[in-house]
DOZAFI-196912 format. One line per 10 residues: number of its first residue (from 1); for each residue x, y, z of N, C-alpha, C, O. Coordinates in steps of 0.001 Angstrom, whole numbers. Layout:
BEGIN
NUM) X,Y,Z,X,Y,Z,X,Y,Z,X,Y,Z  ...
END
This chain:
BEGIN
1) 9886,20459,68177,8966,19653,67428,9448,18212,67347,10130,17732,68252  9214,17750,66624,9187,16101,66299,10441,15289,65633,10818,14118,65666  11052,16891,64807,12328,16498,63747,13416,17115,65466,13259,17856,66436  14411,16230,64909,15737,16067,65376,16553,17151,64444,16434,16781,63276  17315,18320,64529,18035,19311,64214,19288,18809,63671,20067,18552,64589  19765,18575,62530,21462,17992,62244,21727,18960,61686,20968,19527,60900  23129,19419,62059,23702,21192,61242,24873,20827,61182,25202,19807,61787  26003,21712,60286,27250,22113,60158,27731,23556,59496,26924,24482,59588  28575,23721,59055,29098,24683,58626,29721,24397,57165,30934,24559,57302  29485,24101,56044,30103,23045,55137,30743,24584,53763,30218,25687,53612
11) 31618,24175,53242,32466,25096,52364,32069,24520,51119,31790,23369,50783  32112,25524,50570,31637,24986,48856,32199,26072,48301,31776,27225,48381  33296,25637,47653,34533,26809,46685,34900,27177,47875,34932,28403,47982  35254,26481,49017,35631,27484,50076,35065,28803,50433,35805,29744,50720  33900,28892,50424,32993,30032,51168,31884,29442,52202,31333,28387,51888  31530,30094,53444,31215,29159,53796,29441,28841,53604,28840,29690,52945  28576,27596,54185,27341,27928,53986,26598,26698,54990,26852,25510,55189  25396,27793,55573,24685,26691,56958,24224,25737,56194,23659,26157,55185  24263,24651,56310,23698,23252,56061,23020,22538,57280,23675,21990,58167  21192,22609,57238,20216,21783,58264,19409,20931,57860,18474,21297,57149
21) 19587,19405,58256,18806,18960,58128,17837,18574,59096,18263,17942,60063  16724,18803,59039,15546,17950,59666,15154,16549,59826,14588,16061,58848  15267,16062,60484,15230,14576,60375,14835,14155,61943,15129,14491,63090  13681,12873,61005,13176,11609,62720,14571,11305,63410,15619,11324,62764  14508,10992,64922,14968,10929,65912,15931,9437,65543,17075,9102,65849  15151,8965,64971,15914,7617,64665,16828,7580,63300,17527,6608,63013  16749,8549,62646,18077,8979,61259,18859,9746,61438,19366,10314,60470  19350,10128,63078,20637,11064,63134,21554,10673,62696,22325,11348,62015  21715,9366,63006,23764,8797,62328,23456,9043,61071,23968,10079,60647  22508,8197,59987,22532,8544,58543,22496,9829,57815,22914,10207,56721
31) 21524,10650,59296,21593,11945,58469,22833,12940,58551,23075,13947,57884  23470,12393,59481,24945,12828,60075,26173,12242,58680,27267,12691,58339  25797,11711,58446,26661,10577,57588,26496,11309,56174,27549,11722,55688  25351,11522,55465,24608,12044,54503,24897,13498,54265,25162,13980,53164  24811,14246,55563,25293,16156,55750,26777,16027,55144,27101,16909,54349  27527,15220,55378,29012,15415,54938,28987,15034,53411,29441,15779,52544  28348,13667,53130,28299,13667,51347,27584,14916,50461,27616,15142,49252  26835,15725,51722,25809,16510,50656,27168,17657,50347,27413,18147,49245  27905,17902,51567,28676,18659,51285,29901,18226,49747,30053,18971,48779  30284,17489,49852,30847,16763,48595,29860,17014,47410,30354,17604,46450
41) 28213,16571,47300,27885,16565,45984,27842,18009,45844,28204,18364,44722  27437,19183,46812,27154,20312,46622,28258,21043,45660,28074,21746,44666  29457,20636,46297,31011,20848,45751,30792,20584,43944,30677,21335,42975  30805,19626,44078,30945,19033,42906,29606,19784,41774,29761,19378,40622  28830,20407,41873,27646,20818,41810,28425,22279,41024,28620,22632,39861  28739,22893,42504,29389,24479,42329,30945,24384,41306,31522,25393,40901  31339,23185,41075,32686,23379,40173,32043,23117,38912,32280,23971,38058  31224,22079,38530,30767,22379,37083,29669,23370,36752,29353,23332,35563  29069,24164,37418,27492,25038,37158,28081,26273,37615,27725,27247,36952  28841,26496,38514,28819,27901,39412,27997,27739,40518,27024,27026,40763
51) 28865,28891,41352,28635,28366,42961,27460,28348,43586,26762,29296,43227  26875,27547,44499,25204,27281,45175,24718,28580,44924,25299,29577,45353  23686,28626,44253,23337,30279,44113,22515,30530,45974,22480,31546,46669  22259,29871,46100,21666,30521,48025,22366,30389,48585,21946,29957,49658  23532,30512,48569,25187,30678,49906,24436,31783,50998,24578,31615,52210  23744,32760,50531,23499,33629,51786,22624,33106,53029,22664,33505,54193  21707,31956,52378,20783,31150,53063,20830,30070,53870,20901,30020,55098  20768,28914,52788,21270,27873,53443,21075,26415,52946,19919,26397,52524  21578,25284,52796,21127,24087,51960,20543,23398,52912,21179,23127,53931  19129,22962,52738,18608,22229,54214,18029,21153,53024,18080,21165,51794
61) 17388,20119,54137,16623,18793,53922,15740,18895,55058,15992,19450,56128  14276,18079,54587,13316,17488,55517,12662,16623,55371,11688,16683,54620  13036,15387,56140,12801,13898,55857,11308,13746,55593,10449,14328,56256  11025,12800,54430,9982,12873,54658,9163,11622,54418,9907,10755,53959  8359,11346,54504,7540,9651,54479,7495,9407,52893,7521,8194,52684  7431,10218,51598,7770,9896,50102,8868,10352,49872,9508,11141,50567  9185,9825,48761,10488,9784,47764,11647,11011,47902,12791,10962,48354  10884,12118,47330,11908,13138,47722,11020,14260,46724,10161,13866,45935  11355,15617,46890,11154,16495,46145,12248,17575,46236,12849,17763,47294  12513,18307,45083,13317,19697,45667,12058,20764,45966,10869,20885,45670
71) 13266,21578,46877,12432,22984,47199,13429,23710,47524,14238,23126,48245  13804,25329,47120,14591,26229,46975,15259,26144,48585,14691,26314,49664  16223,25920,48380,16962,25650,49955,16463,24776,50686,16981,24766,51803  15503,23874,50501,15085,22628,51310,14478,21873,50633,13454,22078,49981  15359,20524,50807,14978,19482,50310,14001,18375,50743,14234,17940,51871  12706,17689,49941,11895,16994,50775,13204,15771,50637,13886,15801,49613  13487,14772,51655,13969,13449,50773,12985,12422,51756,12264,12688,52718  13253,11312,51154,12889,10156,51914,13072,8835,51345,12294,7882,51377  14505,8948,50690,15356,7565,50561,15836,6693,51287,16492,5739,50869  15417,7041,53087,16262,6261,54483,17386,5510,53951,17630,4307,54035
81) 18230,6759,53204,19893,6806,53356,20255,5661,52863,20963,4914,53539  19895,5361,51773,20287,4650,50921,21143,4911,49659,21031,5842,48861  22108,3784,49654,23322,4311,48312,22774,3071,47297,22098,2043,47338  23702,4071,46175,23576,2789,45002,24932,1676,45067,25901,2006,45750  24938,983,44678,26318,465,44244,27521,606,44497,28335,3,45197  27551,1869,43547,28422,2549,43464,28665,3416,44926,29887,3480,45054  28182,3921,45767,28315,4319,46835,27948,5236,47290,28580,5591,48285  26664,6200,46817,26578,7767,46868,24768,7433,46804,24195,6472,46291  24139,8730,47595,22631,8220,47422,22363,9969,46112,22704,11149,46034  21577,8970,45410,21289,9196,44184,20188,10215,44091,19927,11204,43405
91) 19797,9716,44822,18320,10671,45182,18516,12152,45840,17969,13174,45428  19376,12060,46907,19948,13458,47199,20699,14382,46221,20735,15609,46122  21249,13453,45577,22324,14008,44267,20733,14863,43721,20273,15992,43890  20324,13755,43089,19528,14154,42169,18717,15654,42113,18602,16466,41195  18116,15648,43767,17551,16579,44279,18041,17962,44342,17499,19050,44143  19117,17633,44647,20180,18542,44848,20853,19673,43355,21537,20679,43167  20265,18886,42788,21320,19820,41092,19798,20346,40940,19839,21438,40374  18443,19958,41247,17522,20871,41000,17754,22468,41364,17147,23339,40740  18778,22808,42534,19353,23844,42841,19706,25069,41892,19547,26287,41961  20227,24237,41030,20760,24861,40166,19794,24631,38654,19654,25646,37972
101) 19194,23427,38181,18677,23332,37129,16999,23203,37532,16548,22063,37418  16337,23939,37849,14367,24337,38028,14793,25526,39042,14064,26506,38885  15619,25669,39876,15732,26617,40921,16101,28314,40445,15370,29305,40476  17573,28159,39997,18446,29459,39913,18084,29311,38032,17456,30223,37493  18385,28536,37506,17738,28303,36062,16107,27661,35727,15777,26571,36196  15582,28119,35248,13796,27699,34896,13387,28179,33748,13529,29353,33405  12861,27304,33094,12396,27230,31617,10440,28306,32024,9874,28507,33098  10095,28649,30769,9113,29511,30187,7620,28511,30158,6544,28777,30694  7977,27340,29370,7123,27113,28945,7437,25472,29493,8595,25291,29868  6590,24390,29559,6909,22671,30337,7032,22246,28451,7120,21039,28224
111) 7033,22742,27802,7494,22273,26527,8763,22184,26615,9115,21419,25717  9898,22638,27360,11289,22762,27521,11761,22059,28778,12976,22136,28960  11001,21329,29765,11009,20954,31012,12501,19719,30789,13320,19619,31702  12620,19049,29748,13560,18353,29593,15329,19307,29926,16358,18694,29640  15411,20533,30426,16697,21499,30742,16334,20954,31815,16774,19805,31859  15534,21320,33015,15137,20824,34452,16033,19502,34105,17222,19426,33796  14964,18410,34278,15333,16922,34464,16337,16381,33582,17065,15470,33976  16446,16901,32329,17915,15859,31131,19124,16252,32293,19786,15635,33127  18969,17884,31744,20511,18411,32284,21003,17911,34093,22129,17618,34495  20034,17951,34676,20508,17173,36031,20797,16112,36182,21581,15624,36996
121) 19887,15414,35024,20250,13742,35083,21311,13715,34297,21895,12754,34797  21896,14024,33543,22959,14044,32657,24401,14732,34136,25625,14631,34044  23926,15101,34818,25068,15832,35809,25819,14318,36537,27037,14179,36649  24868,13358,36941,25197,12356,37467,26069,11380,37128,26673,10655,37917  26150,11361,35545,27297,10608,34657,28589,11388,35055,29590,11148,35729  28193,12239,34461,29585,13445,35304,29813,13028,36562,30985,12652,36533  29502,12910,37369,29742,12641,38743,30155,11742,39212,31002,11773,40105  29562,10514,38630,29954,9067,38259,31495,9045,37897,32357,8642,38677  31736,9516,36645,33357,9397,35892,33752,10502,36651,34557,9743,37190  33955,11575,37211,34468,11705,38061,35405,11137,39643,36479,11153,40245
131) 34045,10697,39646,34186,9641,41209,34530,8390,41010,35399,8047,41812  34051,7135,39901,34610,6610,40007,35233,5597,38830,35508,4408,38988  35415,6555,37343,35610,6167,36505,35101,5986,35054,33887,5802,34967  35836,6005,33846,35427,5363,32679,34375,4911,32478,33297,5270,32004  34948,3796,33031,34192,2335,32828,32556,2120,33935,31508,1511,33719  32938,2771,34861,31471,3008,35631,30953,3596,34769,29827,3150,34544  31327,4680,33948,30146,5941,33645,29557,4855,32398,28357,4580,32414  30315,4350,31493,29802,3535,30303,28470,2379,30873,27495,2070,30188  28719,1956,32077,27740,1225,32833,26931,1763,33448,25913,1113,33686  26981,2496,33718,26453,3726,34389,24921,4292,33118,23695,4273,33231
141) 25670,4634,32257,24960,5567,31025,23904,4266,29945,23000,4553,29161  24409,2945,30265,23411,1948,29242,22737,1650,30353,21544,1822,30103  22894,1276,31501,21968,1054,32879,21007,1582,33074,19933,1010,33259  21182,2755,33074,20293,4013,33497,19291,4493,32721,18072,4506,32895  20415,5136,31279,19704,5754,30454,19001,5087,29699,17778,5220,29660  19676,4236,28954,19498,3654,27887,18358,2308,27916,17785,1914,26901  18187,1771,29149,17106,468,29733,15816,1366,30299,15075,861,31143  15602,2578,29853,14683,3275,30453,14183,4754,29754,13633,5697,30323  14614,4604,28149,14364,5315,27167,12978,4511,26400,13015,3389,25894  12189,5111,26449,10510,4816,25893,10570,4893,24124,10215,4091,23260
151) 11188,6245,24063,10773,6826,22808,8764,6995,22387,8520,6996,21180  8129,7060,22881,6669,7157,23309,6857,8756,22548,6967,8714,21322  6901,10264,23260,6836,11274,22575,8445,12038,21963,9645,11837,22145  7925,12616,21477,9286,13815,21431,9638,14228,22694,8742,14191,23537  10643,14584,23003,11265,14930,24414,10970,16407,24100,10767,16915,25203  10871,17153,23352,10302,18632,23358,9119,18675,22394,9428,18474,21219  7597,18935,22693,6119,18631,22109,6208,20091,21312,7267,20568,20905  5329,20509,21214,4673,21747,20775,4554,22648,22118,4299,22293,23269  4822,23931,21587,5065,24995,22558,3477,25026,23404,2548,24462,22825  3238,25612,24605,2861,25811,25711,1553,24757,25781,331,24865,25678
161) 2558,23633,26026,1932,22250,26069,1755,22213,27776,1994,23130,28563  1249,20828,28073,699,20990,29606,1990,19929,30509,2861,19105,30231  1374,20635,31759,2063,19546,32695,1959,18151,32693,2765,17562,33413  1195,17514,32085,1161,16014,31971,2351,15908,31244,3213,15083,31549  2481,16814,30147,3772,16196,29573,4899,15435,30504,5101,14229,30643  5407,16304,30954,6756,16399,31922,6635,15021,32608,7658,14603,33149  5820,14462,32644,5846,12785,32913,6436,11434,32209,6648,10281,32586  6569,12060,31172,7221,10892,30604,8913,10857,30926,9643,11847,30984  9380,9188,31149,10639,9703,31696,11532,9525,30888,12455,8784,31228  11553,10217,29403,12001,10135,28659,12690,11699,28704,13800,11931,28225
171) 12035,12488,29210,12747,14170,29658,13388,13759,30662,13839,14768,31205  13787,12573,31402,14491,12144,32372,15994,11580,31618,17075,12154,31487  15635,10509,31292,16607,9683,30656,17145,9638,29585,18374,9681,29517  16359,9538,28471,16464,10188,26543,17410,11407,26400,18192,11736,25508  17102,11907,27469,17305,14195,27683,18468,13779,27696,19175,13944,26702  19067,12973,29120,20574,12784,29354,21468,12262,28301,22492,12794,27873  20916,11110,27937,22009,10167,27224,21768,11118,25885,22707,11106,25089  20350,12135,25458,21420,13177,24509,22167,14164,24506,22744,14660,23538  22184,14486,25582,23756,15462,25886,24799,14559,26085,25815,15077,25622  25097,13191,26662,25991,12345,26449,26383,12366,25304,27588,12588,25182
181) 25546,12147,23978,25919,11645,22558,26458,13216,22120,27324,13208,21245  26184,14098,22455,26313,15381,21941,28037,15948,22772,28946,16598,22258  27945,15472,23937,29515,15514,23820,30766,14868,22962,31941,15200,22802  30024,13888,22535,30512,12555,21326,31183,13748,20345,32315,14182,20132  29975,13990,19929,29673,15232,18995,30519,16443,18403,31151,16690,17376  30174,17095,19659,30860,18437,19684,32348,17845,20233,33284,17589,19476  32380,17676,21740,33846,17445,22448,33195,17869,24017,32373,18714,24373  33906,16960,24655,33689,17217,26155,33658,18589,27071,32957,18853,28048  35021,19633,26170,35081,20837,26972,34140,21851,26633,33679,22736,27353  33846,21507,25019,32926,22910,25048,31401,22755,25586,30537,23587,25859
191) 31448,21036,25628,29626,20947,26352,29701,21523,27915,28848,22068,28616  31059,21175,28149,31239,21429,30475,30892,22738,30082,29735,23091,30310  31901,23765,29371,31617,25059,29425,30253,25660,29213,29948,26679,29832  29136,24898,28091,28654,25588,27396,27168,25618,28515,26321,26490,28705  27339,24353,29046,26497,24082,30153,26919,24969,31533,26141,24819,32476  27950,25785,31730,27903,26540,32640,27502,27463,32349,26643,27923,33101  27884,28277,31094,27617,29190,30336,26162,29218,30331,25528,30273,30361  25773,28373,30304,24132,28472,29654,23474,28884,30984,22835,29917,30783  23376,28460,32329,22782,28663,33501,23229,30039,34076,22529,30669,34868  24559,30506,33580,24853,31823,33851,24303,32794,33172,23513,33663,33540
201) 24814,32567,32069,24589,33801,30961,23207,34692,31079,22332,34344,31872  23096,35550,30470,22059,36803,30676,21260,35827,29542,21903,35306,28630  19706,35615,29693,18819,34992,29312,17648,36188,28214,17760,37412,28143  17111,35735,27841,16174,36733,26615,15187,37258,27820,15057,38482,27857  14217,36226,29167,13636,36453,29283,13802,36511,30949,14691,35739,31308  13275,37111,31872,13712,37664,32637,13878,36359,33912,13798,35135,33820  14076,37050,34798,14573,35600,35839,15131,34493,35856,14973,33498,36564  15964,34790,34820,17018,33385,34713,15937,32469,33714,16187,31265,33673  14873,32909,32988,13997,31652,32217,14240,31631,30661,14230,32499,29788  14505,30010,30687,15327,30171,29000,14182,28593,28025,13082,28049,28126
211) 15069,28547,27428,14195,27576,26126,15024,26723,25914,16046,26546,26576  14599,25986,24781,15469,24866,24151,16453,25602,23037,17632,25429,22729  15333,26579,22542,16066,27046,21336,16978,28186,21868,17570,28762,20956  17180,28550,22832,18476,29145,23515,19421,28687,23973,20488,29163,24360  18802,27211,23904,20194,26621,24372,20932,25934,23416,22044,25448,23627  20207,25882,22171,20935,25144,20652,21624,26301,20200,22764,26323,19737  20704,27447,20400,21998,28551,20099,23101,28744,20258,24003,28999,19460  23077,28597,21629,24322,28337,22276,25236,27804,22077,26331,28364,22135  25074,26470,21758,25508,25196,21346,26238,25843,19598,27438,25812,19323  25290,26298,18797,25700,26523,17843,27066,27853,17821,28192,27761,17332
221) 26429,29016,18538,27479,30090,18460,29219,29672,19277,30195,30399,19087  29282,28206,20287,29925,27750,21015,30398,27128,19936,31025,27969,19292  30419,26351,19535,31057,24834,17800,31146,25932,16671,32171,26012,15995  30204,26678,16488,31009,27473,14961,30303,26249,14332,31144,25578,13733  29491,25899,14279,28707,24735,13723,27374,24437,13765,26832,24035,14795  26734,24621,12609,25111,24330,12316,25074,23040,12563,25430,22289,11656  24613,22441,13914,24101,21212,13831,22439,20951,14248,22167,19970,14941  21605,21665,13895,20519,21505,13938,19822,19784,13839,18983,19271,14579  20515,19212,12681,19703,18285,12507,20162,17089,13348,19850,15926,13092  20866,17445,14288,21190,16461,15700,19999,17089,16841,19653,16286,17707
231) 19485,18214,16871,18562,18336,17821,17226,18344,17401,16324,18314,18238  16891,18400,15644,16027,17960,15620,15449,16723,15343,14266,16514,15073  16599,15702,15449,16062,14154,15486,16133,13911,16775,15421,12917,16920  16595,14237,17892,16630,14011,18965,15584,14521,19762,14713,13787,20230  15625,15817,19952,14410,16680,20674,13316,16632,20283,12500,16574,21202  12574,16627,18535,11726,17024,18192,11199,16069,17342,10670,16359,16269  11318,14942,17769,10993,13663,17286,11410,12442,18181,12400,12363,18909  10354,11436,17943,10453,10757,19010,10970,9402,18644,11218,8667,19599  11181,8930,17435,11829,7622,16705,13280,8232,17314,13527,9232,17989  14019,7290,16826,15609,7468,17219,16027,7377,16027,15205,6788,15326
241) 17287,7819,15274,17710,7540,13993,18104,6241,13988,18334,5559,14986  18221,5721,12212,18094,4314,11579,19599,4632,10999,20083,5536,10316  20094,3437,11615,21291,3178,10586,21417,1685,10175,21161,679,10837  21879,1810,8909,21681,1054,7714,22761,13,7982,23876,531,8029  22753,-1307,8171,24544,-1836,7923,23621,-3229,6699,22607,-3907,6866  24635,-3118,5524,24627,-4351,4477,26028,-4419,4555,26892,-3555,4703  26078,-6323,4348,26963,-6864,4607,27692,-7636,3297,26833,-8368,2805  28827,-7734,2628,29138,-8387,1356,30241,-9230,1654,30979,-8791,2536  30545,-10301,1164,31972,-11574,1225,32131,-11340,-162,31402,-11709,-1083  33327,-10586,-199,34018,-10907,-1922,35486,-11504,-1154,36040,-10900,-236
251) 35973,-12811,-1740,36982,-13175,-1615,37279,-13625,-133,36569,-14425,476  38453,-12998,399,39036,-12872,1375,38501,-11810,2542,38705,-11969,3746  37679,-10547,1868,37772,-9887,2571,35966,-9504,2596,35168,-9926,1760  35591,-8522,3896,34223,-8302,4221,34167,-7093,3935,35102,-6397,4332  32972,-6394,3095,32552,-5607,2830,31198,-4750,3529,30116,-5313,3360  31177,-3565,4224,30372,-3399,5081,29619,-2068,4530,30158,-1175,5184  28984,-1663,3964,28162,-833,4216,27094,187,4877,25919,-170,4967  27592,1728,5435,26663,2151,6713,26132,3060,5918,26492,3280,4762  24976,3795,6709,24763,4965,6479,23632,5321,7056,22807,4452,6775  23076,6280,7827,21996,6497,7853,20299,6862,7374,20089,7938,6815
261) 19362,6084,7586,18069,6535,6796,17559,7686,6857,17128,8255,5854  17534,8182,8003,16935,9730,8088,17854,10587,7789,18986,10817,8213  16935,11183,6694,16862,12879,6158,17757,13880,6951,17459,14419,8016  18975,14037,6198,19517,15126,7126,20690,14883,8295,21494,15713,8720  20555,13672,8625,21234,13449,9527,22725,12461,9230,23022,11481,8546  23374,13347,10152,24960,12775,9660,25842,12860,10723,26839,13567,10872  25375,12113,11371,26211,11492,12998,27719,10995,12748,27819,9838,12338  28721,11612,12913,30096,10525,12578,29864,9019,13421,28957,8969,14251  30724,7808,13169,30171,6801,13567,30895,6316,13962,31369,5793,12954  31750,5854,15112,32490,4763,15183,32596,3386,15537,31876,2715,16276
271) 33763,3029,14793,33175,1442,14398,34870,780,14949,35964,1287,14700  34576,-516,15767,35633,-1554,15807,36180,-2669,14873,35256,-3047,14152  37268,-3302,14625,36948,-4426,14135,38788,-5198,14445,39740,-4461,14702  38910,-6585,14352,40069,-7513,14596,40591,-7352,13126,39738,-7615,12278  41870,-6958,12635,42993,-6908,11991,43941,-7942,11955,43810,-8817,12811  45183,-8071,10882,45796,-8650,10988,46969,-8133,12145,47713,-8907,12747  46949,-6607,12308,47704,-6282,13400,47146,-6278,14717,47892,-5786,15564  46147,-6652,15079,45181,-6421,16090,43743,-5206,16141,42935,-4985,15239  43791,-4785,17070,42089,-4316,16680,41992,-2767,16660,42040,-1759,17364  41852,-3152,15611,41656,-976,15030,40083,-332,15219,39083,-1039,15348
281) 40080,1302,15208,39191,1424,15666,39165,2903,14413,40134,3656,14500  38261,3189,13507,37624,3892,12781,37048,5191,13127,37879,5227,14035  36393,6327,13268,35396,6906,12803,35269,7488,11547,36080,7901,10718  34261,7434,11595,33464,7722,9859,32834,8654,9657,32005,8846,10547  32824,9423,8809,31602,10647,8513,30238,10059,7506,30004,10198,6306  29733,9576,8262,28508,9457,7724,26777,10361,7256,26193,11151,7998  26409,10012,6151,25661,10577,5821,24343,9678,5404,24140,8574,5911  23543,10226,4505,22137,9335,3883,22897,8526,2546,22382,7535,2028  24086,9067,2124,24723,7959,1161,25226,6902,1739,25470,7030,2938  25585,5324,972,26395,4535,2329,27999,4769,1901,28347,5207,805
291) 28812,4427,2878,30284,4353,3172,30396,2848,3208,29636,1938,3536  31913,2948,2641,32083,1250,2337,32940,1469,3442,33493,2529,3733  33014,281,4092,34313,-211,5155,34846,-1736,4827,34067,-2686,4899  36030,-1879,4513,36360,-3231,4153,37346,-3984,5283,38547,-3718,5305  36874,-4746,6027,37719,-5373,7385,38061,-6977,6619,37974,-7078,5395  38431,-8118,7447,39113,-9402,7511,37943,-10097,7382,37123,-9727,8222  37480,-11098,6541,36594,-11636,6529,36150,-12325,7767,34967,-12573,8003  37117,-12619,8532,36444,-13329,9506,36474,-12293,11113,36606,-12594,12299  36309,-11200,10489,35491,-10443,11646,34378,-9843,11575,33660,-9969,10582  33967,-8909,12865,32731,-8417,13261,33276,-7412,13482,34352,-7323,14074
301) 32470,-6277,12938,31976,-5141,13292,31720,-4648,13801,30572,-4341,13477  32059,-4092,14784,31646,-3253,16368,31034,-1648,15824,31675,-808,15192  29866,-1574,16209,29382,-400,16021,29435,172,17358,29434,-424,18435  29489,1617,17085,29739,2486,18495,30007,1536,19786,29103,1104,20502  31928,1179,20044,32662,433,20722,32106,1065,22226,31765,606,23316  32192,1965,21793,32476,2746,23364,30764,3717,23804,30708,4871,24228  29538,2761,23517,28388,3755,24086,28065,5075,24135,27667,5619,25166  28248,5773,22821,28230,7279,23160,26923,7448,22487,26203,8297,23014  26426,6823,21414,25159,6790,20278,23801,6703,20498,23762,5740,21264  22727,7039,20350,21400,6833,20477,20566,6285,19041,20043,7148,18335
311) 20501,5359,18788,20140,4757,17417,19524,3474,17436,19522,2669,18367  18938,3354,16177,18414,1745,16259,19385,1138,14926,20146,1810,14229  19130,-192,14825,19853,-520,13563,19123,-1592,12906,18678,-2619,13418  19044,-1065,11264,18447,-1763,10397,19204,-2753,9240,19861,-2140,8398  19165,-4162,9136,20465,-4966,8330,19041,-5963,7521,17814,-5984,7425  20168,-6616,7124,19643,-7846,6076,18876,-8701,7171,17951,-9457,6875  19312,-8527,8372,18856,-9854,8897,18033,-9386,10427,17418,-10277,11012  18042,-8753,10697,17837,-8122,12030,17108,-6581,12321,17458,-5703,11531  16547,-6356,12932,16042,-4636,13100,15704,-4529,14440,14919,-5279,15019  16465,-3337,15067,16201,-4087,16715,16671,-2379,17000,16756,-1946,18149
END
C-alpha cells in the first residue's frame, strides 16, 4: 500500500514487544527516530502504571493527516515529529498513556472522563522531572496547566452526563495540576503507588471500569485520612478556593494574616519570607479561622514558593 512499514523489536521491563509503525514514504528517518523514543516513553509508562497491558500484540502508529488519536494498539498521530523544548514529542507521549488510562482502565459513566485525560496529563509532569528535572517540572506544571485552566464547569458534572462534556480542557489540565496539588497533600509515594494501585486493582464494575468515587476511596483507605473536602472543592466545583491574606505594620515588625474562605477547606499552606538570618520557609495548617504569621517589616510574603497550589487570592488591595 501507500504507508512505508517501520518495525523493531523494543523491551519494556525487559520482555519483549513488536513495535509498527505505518508511515508516508517521506517520514521514515523521523519515524525511525520516534520508534526508539516510543520505546523509552513506553518504558517509562510500564514502571509507573504496570507493564503495556498488549505485550502479546503489539504497540503500532498510523500517520495520519490530523492531530493524533489513540486506538488500542494503534496509534492515529500526525505531529510530523515534532518535539517540545524540552526534547520529547508530546503528542506521542500523550497518546501513548491512553494505553493504559481509556484503554486497559475506562471509566462507566463521561461524568468521570477527567481519570482518562487528568491522570495521563498529569503522567507527563512525571516524565518531565524525571527526564529532566525540578525545575523543568515547576515550568513545566504553570506553563501547561495552570495558563490553560478555565474553571468554566466542575471537572466532574452530575452523573450520566453527555459527551459534550469531556470537551472542556479543564478534564485536561485542572484534572492534572489536581493530582499535582494532591501529591503536595498526601506525599509523592503514596500518590505513585496509589495511582498504580488504582489501574490494577480489582474494580466494583467489570472490565477494568471505575469512578471518581473509587478512586477517592482509594486515596482515602491509602492516607488513613478523610480528605474529602480537597476533592470536593476541586472535582465538584468549579471556582477554585479563596484565600484570605490581611496585612498589619505594628512597629518593627509585619503582621500577616491567612486563611481560607471556603467552607471546609483546610489546605496546609506554604509560605516564604527574608529574615534576619536569611530566608525561611513555613508551612501552616490552615483553616476558615485566620493564622497570624509575623515576618521583618520590610519583607514579602511568598505564598506557595514552590507551585504546588490551585487557588485564587483575596487581600485589602488586590483579587486576582
Amino acid at each position: 500500500g501507500y504507508f512505508e512499514v517501520v518495525e523493531k523489536t523494543g523491551y519494556i521491563l525487559d520482555k519483549p514487544l513488536q513495535m509498527v509503525f505505518y508511515v508516508l514514504p517521506e517520514s521514515r528517518n523521523g519515524a525511525e527516530a520516534l520508534l526508539n523514543d516510543a520505546e523509552d516513553y513506553l518504558n517509562f509508562y510500564a514502571r509507573h502504571f504496570g507493564q503495556y497491558p498488549w505485550m502479546k500484540e503489539k504497540f503500532g502508529l498510523v500517520e495520519t493527516p490530523y492531530w493524533g488519536m489513540e486506538h488500542q494498539t494503534i496509534n492515529a498521530y500526525g505531529n510530523g515529529y515534532k518535539k517540545t523544548k524540552l526534547g520529547y514529542d508530546f503528542l506521542m507521549f500523550h497518546e501513548m498513556g491512553h494505553e493504559w488510562w481509556g484503554n486497559k482502565l475506562s471509566v462507566a459513566d463521561w461524568a468521570d472522563y477527567w481519570i482518562h485525560e487528568g491522570i495521563d496529563t498529569y503522567a507527563e509532569a512525571l516524565f518531565v522531572e524525571e527526564k529532566y528535572g525540578v525545575e523543568a517540572t515547576r515550568n513545566f506544571v504553570n506553563d501547561r496547566y495552570k495558563k490553560n485552566i478555565q474553571n468554566k464547569q466542575a471537572i466532574v458534572p452530575e452523573r450520566n452526563t453527555s459527551t459534550g462534556y469531556k470537551t472542556d480542557n479543564d478534564i485536561y489540565y485542572k484534572g492534572a495540576h489536581v493530582l499535582h496539588t494532591l501529591r503536595y497533600l498526601i506525599g509523592d509515594e503514596i500518590l505513585r503507588e496509589s495511582l498504580k494501585e488504582f489501574i490494577n486493582m480489582p474494580k466494583e464494575l467489570p472490565h477494568n471500569q471505575t469512578s471518581t468515587a473509587e478512586f477517592i476511596s482509594l486515596i482515602h483507605e491509602n492516607t488513613g485520612r478523610d480528605i474529602q473536602w480537597f476533592f470536593d472543592q476541586y472535582l465538584y466545583k468549579n471556582d477554585l478556593p479563596t484565600l484570605i491574606v490581611e496585612e498589619e505594620i505594628i512597629k518593627d515588625k509585619k503582621f500577616v494574616n491567612l486563611w481560607w474562605k471556603d467552607e471546609g477547606f483546610k489546605m496546609p499552606l506554604e509560605v516564604a519570607f527574608e529574615s534576619f538570618d536569611g530566608k525561611r520557609e513555613r508551612r501552616l495548617n490552615l483553616t476558615n479561622s485566620p493564622k497570624r504569621i509575623a515576618i521583618p517589616k520590610k519583607s514579602d510574603l511568598e505564598i506557595d514558593p514552590h507551585d504546588w497550589l490551585l487557588y485564587q487570592i483575596k487581600d485589602s488591595k488586590n483579587e486576582y
